[in-house]
C-alpha positions as CSV (number, residue, x, y, z in Angstrom):
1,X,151.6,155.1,57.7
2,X,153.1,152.8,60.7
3,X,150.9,150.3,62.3
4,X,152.0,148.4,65.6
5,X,149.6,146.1,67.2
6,X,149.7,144.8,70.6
7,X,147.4,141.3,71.5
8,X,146.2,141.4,75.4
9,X,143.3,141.1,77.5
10,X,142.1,143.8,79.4
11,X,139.6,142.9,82.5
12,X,138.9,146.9,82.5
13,X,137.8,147.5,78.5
14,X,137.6,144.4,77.9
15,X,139.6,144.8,74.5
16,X,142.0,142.3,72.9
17,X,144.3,144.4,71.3
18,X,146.0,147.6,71.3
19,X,146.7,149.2,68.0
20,X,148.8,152.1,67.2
21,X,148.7,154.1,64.3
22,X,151.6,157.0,63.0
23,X,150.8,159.0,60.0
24,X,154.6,159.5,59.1
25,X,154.5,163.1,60.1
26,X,153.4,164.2,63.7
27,X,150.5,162.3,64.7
28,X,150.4,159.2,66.5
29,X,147.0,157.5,68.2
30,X,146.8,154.4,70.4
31,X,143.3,152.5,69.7
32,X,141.9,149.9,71.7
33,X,139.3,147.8,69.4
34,X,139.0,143.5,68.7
35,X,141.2,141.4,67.6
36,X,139.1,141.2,64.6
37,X,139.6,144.4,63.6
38,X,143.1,144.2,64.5
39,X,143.9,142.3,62.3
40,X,141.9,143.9,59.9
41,X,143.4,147.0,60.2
42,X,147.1,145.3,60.0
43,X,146.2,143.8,56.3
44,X,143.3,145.8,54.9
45,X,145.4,149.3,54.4
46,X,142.1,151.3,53.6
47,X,140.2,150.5,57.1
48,X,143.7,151.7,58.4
49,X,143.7,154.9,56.7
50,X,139.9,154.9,58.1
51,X,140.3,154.4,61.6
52,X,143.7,157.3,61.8
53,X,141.6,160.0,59.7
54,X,138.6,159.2,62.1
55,X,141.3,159.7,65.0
56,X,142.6,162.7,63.5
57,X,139.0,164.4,63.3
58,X,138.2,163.2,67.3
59,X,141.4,164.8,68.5
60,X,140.2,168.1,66.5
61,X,136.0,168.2,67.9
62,X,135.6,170.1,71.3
63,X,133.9,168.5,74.1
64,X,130.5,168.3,74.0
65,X,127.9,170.1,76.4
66,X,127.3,169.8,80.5
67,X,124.4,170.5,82.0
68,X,124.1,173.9,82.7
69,X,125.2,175.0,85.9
70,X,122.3,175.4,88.8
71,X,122.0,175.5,92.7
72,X,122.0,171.8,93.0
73,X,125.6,170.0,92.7
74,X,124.1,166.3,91.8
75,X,124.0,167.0,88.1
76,X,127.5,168.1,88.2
77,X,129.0,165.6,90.4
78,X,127.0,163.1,87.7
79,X,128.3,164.7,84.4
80,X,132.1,164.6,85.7
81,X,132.7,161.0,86.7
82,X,132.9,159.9,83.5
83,X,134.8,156.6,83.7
84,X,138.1,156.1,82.4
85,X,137.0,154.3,79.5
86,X,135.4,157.4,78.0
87,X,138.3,159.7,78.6
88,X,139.7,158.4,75.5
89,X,137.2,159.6,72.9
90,X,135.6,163.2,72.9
91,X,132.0,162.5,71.9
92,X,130.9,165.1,69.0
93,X,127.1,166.2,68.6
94,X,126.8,163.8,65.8
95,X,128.2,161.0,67.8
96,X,125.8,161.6,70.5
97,X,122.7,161.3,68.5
98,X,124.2,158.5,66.6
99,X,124.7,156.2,70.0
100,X,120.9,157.2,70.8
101,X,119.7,155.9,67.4
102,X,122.1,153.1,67.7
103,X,121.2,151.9,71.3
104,X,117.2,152.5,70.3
105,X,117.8,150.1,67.5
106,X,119.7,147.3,69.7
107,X,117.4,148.2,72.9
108,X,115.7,144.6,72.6
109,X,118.8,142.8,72.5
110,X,120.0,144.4,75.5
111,X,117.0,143.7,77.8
112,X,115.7,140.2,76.3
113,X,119.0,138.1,77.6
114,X,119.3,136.3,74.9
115,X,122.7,137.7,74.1
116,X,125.7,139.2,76.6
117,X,125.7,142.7,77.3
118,X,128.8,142.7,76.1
119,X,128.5,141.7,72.7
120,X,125.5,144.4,71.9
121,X,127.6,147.0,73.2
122,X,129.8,146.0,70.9
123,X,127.6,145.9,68.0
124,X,126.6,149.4,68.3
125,X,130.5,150.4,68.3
126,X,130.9,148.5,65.4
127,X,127.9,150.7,63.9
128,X,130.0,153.9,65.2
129,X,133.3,152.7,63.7
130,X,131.3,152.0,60.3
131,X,130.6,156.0,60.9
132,X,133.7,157.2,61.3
133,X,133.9,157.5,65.2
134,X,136.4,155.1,66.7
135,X,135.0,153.8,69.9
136,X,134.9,150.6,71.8
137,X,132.0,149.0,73.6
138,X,132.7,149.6,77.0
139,X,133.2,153.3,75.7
140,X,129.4,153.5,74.2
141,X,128.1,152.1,77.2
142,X,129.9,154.5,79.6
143,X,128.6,157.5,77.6
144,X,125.3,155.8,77.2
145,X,125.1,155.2,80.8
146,X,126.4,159.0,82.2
147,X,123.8,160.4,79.6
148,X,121.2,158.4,81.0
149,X,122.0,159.9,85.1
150,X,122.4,163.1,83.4
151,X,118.8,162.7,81.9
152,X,117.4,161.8,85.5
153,X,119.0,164.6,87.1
154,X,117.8,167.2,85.1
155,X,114.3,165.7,85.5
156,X,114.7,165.4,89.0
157,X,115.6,168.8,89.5
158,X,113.3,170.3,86.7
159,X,110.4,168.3,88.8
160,X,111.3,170.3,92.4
161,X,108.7,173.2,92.7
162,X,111.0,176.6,93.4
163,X,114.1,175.0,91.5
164,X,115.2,177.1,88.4
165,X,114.8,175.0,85.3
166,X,117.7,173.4,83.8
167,X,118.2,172.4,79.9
168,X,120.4,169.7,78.7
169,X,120.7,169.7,74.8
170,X,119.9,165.7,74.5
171,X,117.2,165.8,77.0
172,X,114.2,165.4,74.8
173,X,116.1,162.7,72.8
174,X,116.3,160.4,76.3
175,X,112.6,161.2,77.2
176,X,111.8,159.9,73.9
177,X,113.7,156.7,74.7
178,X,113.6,156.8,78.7
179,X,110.4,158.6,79.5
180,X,108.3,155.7,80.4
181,X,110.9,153.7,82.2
182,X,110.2,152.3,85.8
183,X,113.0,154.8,87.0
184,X,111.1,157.6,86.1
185,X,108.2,159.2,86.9
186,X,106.0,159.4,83.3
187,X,106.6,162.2,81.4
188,X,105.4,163.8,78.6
189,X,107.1,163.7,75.4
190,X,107.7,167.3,74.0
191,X,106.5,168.5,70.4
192,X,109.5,169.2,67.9
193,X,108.3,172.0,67.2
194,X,108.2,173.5,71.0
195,X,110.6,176.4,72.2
196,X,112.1,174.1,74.6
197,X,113.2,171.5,72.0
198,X,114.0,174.2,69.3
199,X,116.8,175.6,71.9
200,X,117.7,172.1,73.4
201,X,118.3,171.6,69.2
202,X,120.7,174.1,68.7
203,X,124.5,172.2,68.7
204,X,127.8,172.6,70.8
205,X,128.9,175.8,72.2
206,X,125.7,177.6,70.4
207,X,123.5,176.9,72.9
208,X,123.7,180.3,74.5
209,X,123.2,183.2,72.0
210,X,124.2,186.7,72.8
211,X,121.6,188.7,74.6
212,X,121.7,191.7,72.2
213,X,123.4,192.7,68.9
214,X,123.8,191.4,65.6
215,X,124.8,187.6,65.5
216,X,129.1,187.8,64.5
217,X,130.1,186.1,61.2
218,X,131.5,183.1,63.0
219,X,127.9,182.7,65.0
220,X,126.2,182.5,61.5
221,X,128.5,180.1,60.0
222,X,128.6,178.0,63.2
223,X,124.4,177.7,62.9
224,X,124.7,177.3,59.8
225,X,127.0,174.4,60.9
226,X,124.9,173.2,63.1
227,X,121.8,172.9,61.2
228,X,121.9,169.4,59.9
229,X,122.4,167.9,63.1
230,X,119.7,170.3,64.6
231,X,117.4,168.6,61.5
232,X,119.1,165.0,62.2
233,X,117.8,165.0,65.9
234,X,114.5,166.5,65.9
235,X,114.1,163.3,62.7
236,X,115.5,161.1,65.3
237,X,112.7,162.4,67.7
238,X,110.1,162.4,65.3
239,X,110.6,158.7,64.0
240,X,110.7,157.5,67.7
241,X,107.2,159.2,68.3
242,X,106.2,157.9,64.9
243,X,107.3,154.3,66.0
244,X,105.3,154.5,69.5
245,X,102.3,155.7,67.8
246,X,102.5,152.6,65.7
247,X,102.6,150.4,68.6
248,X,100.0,151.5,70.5
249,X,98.0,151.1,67.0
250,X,98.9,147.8,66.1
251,X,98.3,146.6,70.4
252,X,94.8,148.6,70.1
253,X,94.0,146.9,66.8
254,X,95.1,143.2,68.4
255,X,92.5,143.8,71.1
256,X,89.6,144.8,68.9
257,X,90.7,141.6,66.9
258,X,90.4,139.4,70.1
259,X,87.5,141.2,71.4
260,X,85.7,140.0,67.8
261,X,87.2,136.9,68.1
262,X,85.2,136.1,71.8
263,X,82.1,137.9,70.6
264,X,81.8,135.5,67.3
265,X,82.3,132.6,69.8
266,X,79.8,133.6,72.0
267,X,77.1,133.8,68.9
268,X,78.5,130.5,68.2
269,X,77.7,128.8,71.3
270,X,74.6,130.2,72.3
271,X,73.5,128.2,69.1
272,X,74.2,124.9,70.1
């Protein structure tokens, strides 16, 4: 394996250095990642090996799924200016739900200030690399960002009386994390087990199942396939509704606590 790295600063990615990797056959990537990891990758042979077999697998996954194609051409206009920063990774299904999870967990860092929006963004691409998928910040947070206009059109759309309804495979994944945002009009978060969120489940390019017949071989093995990450989203789902249950527990609980709290000082008072 031949490694050649190139130190700059790009205004665009903002990365600081360019990294190419050869396999001594055929293939050859260019990566874009820190200088950290540079330089990493230069002297730790493993995390080489890594990042080009992780390479290898992107260049092999098909692209993920559109929005499925209605009267209105706002959701399409939305899912195809992608910027130029995410050109250079094809986002799998398990990548997808991975950046979900991953922004969920960082989602306080990114709105409290207290750290640049560029440095969380590149946390959660350092959580990505850790997971095989070789991305950048700026990368996560253009995918992160044309998911989320995605979400709103479909919403929009779904929410115009005499419009056809349109499905989006990661739609009930945003309304679990975008639902209640000022952007959006509240919405109610859909049970795992509904028929909407059981087809919105199914993976890739078996979203559409053939109208009549026996499923084909390659359509068993491909659910069979997709399975997992069908089970990995509707857990992601589940522990986000789990975690807002929680919340509005623990907020309920501090106002019965207070509420104790002022009546005790009332009896208190009244007997001086």
């Amino acid at each position: 394996m031949k490694i050649y790295i190139n130190y700059r600063t790009d205004s665009r990615t903002m990365a600081s250095a360019t990294i190419v990797l050869e396999d001594g056959e055929e293939f050859r990537c260019e990566l874009q990642l820190s200088e950290e990891d540079a330089e990493r990758a230069s002297t730790d042979y493993v995390f080489a090996q890594s990042l080009l077999n992780s390479a290898k697998m992107a260049a092999l996954q098909p692209n993920p799924i559109a929005v499925m194609p209605g009267p209105s051409s706002s959701t399409s206009s939305t899912t195809s200016s992608a910027d130029d920063t995410d050109t250079a990774f094809k986002w799998p299904h398990a990548a997808i739900l991975l950046l979900v999870e991953t922004y969920r967990r960082f989602e306080d860092d990114l709105s409290s200030g207290k750290m640049s929006q560029k440095k969380v963004w590149e946390k959660i691409a350092a959580v990505m690399r850790e997971q095989g998928h070789v991305v950048t910040g700026p990368q996560c947070m253009s995918k992160f960002n044309g998911m989320k206009r995605t979400y709103k059109a479909v919403s929009d759309h779904n929410s115009k009386s005499g419009n056809n309804p349109r499905s989006w495979p990661y739609f009930d994944l945003l309304q679990s994390l975008l639902g209640e945002r000022p952007f959006m009009e509240p919405l109610s978060i859909a049970s795992s087990s509904s028929p909407s969120t059981r087809m919105r489940c199914a993976s890739g390019s078996s979203l559409q199942n053939k109208a009549d017949g026996e499923p084909s071989t390659e359509a068993k093995k491909k659910r069979r396939l997709d399975e997992p990450l069908c089970q990995l989203q509707t857990a992601i789902l589940e522990s986000r509704r789990v975690a807002e249950e929680g919340k509005n527990r623990r907020h309920q609980e501090k106002i019965a606590k207070a509420d104790l709290l002022m009546q005790k000082m009332d009896e208190f008072l009244k007997k001086l």
